[in-house]
Every structure is written in C-alpha cells, then in structure tokens.
C-alpha positions in Angstrom: 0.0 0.0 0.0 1.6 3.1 -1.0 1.9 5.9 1.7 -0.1 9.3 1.3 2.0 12.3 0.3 2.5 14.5 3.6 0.0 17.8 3.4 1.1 20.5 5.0 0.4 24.3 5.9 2.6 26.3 3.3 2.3 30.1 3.7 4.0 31.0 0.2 5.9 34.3 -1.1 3.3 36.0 -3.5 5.6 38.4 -5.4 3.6 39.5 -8.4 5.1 37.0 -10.5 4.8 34.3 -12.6 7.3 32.1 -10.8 5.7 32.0 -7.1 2.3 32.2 -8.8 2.8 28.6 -10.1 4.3 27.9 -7.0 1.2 28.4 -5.5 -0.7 26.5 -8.3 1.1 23.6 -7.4 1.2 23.3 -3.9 -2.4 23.7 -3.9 -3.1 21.0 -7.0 -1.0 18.8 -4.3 -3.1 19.0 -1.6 -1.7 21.5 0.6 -3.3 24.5 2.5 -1.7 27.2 1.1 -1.4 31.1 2.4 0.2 34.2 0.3 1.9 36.4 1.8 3.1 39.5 -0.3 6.7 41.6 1.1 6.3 45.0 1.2 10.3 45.8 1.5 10.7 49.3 0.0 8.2 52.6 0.8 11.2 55.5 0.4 9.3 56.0 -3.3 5.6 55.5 -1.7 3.6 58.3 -2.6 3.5 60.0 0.5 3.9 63.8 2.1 7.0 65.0 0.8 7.5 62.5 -1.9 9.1 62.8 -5.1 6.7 61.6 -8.0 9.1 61.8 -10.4 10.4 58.7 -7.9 7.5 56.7 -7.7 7.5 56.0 -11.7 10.0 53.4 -11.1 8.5 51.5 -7.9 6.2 48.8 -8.9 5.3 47.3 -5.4 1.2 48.7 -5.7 1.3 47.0 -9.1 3.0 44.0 -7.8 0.5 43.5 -4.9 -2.5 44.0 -7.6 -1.2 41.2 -9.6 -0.5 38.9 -6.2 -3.9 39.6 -5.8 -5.8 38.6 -8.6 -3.3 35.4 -8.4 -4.4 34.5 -5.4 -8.5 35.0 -6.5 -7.2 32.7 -9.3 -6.2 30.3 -7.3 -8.2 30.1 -4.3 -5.8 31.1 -1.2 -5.9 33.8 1.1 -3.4 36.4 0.3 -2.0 39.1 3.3 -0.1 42.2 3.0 3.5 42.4 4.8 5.6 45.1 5.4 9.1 44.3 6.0 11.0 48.1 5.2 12.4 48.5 8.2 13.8 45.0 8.6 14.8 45.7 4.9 16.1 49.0 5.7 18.2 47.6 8.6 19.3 44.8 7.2 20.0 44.7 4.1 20.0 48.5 2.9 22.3 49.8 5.8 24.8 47.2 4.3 24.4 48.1 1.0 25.1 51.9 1.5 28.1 50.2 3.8 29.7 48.6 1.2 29.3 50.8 -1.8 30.8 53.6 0.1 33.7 51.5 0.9 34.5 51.1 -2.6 32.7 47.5 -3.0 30.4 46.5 -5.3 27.7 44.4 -3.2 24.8 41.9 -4.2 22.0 42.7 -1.7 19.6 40.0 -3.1 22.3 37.8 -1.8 21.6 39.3 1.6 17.6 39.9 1.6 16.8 36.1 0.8 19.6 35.4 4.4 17.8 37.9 6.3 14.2 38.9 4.6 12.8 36.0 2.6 14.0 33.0 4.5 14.0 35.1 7.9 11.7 37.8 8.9 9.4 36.0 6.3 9.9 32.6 7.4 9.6 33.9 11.0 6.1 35.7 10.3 4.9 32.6 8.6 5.3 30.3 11.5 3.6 32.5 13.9 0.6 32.0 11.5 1.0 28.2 12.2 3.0 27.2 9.0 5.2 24.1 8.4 6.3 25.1 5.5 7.3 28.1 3.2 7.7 28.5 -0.6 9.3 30.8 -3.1 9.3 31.1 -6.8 13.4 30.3 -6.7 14.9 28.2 -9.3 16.3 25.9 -6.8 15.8 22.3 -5.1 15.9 21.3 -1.5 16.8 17.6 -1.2 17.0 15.6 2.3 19.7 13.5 3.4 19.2 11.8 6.5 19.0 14.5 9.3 20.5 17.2 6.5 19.9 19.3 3.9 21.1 20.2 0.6 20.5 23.2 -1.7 20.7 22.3 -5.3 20.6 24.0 -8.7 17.2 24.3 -10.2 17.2 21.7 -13.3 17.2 25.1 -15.7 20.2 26.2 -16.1 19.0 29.2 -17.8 17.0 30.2 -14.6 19.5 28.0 -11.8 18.9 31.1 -8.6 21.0 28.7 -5.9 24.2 31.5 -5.9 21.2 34.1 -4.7 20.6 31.4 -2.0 23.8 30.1 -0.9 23.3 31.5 3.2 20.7 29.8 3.4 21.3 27.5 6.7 20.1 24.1 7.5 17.0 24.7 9.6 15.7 27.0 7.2 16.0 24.6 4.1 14.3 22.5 6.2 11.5 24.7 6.4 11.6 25.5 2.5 9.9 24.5 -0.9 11.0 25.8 -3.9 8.3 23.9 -6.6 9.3 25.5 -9.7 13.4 24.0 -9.1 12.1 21.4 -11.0 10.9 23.0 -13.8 12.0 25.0 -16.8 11.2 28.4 -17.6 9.1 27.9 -20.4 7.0 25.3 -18.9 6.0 28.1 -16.1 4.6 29.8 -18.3 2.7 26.8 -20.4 1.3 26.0 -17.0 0.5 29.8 -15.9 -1.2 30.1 -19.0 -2.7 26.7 -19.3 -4.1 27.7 -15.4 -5.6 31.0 -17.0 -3.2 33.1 -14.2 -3.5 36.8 -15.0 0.0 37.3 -14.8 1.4 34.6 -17.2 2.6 36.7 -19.8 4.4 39.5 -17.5 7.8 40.2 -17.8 10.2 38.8 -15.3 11.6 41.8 -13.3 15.0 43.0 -13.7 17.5 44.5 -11.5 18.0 45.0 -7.4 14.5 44.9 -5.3 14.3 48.6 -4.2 15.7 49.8 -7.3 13.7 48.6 -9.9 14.1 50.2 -13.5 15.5 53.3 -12.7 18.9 54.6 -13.2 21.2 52.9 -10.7 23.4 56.1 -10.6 20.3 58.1 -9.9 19.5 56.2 -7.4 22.6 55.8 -5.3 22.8 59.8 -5.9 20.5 60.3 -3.5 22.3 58.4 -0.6 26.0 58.6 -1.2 28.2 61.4 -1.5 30.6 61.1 -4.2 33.7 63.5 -5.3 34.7 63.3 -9.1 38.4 62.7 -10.1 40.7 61.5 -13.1 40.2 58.3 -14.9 43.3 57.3 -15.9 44.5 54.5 -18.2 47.6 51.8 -17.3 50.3 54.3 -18.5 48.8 56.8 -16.4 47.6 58.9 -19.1 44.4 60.9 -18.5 41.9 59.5 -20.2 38.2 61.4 -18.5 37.0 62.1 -15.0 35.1 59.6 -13.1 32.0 61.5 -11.2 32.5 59.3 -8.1 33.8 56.1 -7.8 30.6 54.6 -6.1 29.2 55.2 -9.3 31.5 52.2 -10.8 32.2 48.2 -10.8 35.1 46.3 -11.9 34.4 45.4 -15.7 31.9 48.0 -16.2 32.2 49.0 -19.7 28.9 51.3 -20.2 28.6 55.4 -18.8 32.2 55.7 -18.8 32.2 58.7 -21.4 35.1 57.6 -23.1 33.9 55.3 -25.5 34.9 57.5 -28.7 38.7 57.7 -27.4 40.4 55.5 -30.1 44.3 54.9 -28.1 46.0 56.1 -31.5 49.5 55.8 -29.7 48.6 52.2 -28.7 48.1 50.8 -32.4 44.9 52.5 -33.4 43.3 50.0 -31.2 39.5 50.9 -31.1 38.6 48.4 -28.6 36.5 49.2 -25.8 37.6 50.7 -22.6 36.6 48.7 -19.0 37.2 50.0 -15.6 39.8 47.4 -14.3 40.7 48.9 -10.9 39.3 52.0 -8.2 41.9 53.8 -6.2 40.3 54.6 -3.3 43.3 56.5 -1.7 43.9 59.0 -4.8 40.4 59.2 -5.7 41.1 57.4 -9.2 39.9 55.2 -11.0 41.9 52.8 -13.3 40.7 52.0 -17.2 42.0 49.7 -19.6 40.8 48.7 -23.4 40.0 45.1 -24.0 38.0 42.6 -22.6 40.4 40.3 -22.3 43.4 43.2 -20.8 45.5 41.4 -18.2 44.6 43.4 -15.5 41.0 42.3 -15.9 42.0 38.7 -15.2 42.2 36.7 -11.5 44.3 33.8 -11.6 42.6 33.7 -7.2 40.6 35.4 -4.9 40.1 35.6 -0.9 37.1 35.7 1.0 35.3 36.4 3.9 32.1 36.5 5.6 31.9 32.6 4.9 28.2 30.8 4.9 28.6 27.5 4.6 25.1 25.3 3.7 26.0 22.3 6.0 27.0 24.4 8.5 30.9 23.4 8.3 32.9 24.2 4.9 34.1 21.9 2.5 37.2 20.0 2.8 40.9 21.2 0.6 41.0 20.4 -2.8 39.5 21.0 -6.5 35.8 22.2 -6.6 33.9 24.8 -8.7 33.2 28.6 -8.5 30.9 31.1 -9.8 31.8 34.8 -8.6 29.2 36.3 -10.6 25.5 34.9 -11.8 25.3 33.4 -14.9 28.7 32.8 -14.8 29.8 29.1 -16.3 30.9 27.4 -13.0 34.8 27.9 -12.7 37.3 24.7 -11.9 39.1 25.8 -9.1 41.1 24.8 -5.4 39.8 25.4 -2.3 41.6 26.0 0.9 39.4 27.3 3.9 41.0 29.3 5.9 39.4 30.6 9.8 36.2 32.4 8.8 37.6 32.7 5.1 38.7 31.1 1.8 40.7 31.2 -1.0 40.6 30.1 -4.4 42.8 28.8 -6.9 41.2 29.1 -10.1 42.4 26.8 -13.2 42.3 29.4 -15.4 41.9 33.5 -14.4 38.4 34.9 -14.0 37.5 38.3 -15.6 36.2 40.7 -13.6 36.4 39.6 -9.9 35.2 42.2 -7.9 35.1 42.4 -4.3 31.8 42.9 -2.6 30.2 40.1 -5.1 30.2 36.5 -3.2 32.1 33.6 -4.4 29.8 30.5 -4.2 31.0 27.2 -4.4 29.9 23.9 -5.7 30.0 20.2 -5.8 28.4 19.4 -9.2 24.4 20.5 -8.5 25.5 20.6 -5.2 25.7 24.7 -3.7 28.0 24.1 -0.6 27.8 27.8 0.4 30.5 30.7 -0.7 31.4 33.9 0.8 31.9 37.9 -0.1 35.0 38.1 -2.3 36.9 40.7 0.1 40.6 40.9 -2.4 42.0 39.6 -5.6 44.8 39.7 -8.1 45.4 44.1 -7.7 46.6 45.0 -11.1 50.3 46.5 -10.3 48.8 49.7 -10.7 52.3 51.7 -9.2 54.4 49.7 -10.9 52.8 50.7 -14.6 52.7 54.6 -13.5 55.7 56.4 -15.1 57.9 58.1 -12.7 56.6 61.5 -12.8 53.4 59.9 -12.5 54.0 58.6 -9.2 55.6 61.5 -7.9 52.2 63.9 -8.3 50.6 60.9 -7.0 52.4 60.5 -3.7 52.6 64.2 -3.5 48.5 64.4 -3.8 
C-alpha cells in the first residue's frame, strides 16, 4: 500500500510574478493548504507627504501587490499584506550603503533572501502556524538523513541557488521551492494553461528597491561622491570619473570615453573597461580590452563565509561562480578561519570584491562567501615616474 503524500500548511511568497504564482498552483493542486503572503520591502518612493513623484514612476510594489492579488483569487488562497521596510532597511540597505561607500560593489539580493525572505518572512509565517514556506526560486531542496542540501534548479537558464547560498540548515528545512524542477518555459505553459492573469508578464529585472530606474540616480540620492581622473595603465588621463561609487570592476557602459580610439597604442579601437578603483587617490583605473590582463584573477580571498551544511568543504578541486550566470569555474579550495581562497584553473575576468564567491560540488551549492581581495593590477608599478611622484605628493 503506497503511503499518502504528507500535506502541510505552506504560507508562500506572493511576489507579483509568474514564478511564485505557479508555485502556489502547485502546492495547492497537491493537496496542501496554502497562504500568500506578499513583502512589502521598500516605501522610500511611496507616494507619501514629501515624496518625489518623479520617484515613484519606477517603484512597482502597488502593481505588484494587484497582480499577487488577482493570483491569489485565481487560485483560491488567502493572500495578506507584509511590510518588511524597516527589517529591509536595517538589514540589508544599511549594508548596501556600507559597502558601496567602501569602494565594493555588493549583491543585496544575496543578503535579503539570508535575512528577509527565509528570515523575517519565514519567522512571520510560523507564527501564522506554517510548516512550510515556498518561493518562486529556481532551486531544489533535497534531504539526506538528518541534513539538507540546496541544489541547482534543473534550468540552467533560470538556476537562482548562488542568490541562496546563506541559506542554513534549519531554514531549508523549512523550504519548498516547486518551480526548481521546472524550466522556464514550462511556467509559463502551465500559468497560461491555469488561466493566471499574470502569465505573460515580464520577469523583473535588476535590485528589489531599485527597480528600473537609473542605478546612478538612485545611489545619488544616498551617497556622496567626489569626481576625479580616470586614468588608463600608463597613467595617461583618459576622462573624469563622477564618483567612484558610481562604478564596478568590468563595467564597460557610462564611462564617457567610448569614442577615445588609443592612436598611440596601435589604433586599437577596442573598448575601454574600468579594471581597478583607487580609493586612496580618488582614481579610478581603465584599460581597453576585454580580455586586458589586469581584468583577469588567476585567485581570490574571501570572507564573511556561509557555509550550507554548517561546516565548509574539505581542501581540494571544486567549482566557482563569482558572478550569476557565470559558467561554473574549476578551481582549489583552501578554507582558511572564517575565510577562503581560491585557486582558479584558469583566471576569471572581472572579480570584484563585494560580489560572493559560491562554491559547488556538481548540482550541489555548498555555500560561498563575499569576495573581500584579488589579483590588484600593479597599478604603481605601470605609472611612469613623474606619475608617481604627483601621485604621492597628492
């Protein structure tokens, strides 16, 4: 006799979107009584006293709570309105702010699924007397023994598990993720197949509290900033940077200089990439190419370790991504006390502290950390002499 699936109370993450809407669609279609819960996480563009309009053209949360809405009626689930902003604000924005200022270029949907999705959330949904919660993640949860392991979702198009890697082993114990099993495309069969009103909207792009706007806009209005020279590896003056917050290693786009041509390199028209920010001199470093040396990491250290099992991975050879959508990277691993380094087998472009370095086992995501250095381009040692001197005289 074949044993009944286990039902359970699963208070779900209604975002808006098509992903947790199916989510929802399924758990119910498998028996389980099923809550929504939308996140609220931003209100600084919420048309209030003293808000800018010209703002709230970019903040899609009312819209998004609409559409969770008319899911929900779809479906047949009681849906309830959360407001997290000041855990948000606390959490994950402080940090945010933190690190750009600092000269790091962070990933804070890295830290709102840690501390907003699969904590204050996860926290609010028990007190409501769940067993369970579910996301619309492209990721899988799979039991062994007394443990738990976070794997890639089975589209590797969509895989989300590098967003999740902090995720600890009593909340994946707590966690479904019913679309990790899917592909893309077949969400949105079902969601139309279902009649969902939402199953031809776009997937959203960019950081939560951003949304479409301008990313420079939008960090203009909450870090101060102080333009200087943008210089290129001989030290020759190539623009002026207007603060370098405003900038990521490997950033090609809004540097202004994309018409200068480097005649008295070759005629090289290749593109120019920032490669390096001096936060001492106020500079920051450029260099044409994508494939320049100084845009390559042969390793990289870091810190602020999460490991998924609780204890990190033994020595040896293992895989990397330091960016999403990045082709997993062969690399060694040595763990180091509350750190890592890697060893890749062949250098990375574009390794930029702030971003995390997660680590896997094939499907397997063992956990990662916030890349804190790597390879430094010998910036001094490429300056001419005169170059140096107005430098160390600044």
């Amino acid at each position: 006799m074949s044993q009944k699936p286990q039902r359970h109370k699963v208070v779900v993450g209604l975002s808006g979107g098509v992903d947790s809407a199916v989510s929802a669609w399924l758990l119910k279609q498998q028996g389980h009584e099923v809550v929504g819960i939308f996140m609220k996480n931003w209100e600084d563009d919420d048309q209030a006293a003293g808000a800018d309009p010209a703002h709230t053209a970019y903040c899609s949360s009312n819209i998004d709570f609409v559409d969770a809405a008319a899911v929900a009626d779809v479906i047949g689930i009681e849906i309830e309105h959360v407001n997290f902003a000041a855990e948000y604000k606390d959490r994950v924005f402080a940090e945010f702010l933190r690190e750009y200022g600092a000269g790091r270029t962070p990933n804070p949907d890295v830290l709102c699924n840690a501390e907003i999705k699969f904590k204050a959330f996860l926290d609010h949904a028990m007190r409501l007397g769940a067993e369970k919660i579910a996301t619309g993640h492209y990721a899988r949860v799979r039991q062994l023994g007394d443990g738990y392991q976070l794997l890639k979702g089975l589209d590797p198009a969509k895989d989300q598990s590098y967003f999740l890697h902090r995720l600890t082993q009593q909340q994946l114990s707590k966690t479904l993720f019913p679309v990790g099993e899917l592909h893309k495309t077949e969400v949105r069969r079902l969601a139309e197949q279902i009649g969902l009103p939402n199953a031809k909207k776009k997937d959203s792009t960019g950081i939560c509290f951003i949304g479409e706007r301008p990313f420079r806009d939008f960090l203009n209005r909450y870090l101060s900033h102080a333009p200087g020279p943008m210089v290129d590896e001989t030290g020759r003056h190539r623009g002026q940077h207007v603060g370098l917050s405003f900038y990521t290693l490997g950033q090609r786009q809004g540097l202004g200089i994309g018409g200068v041509a480097g005649h008295d390199a070759g005629g090289a028209h290749e593109p120019w990439y920032v490669a390096h920010k001096d936060l001492a001199h106020n500079t920051l470093h450029v260099v044409q190419g994508h494939g320049h040396p100084w845009l390559q990491s042969p390793w990289l250290q870091a810190a602020d370790v999460s490991w998924v099992a609780g204890t990190p991975p033994t020595a040896g050879a293992l895989a990397a991504k330091t960016r999403y959508r990045q082709v997993d990277a062969a690399c060694t691993f040595t763990p180091g006390e509350g750190a890592f380094r890697l060893d890749f087998d062949s250098p990375q472009w574009a390794v930029t502290p702030g971003q995390s370095a997660v680590l896997y086992d094939g499907d397997v995501c063992l956990g990662g950390g916030v890349i804190a250095a790597a390879q430094v381009p010998a910036v001094r040692a490429a300056l001419p002499e005169a170059r140096r001197r107005r430098t160390a005289a600044s």
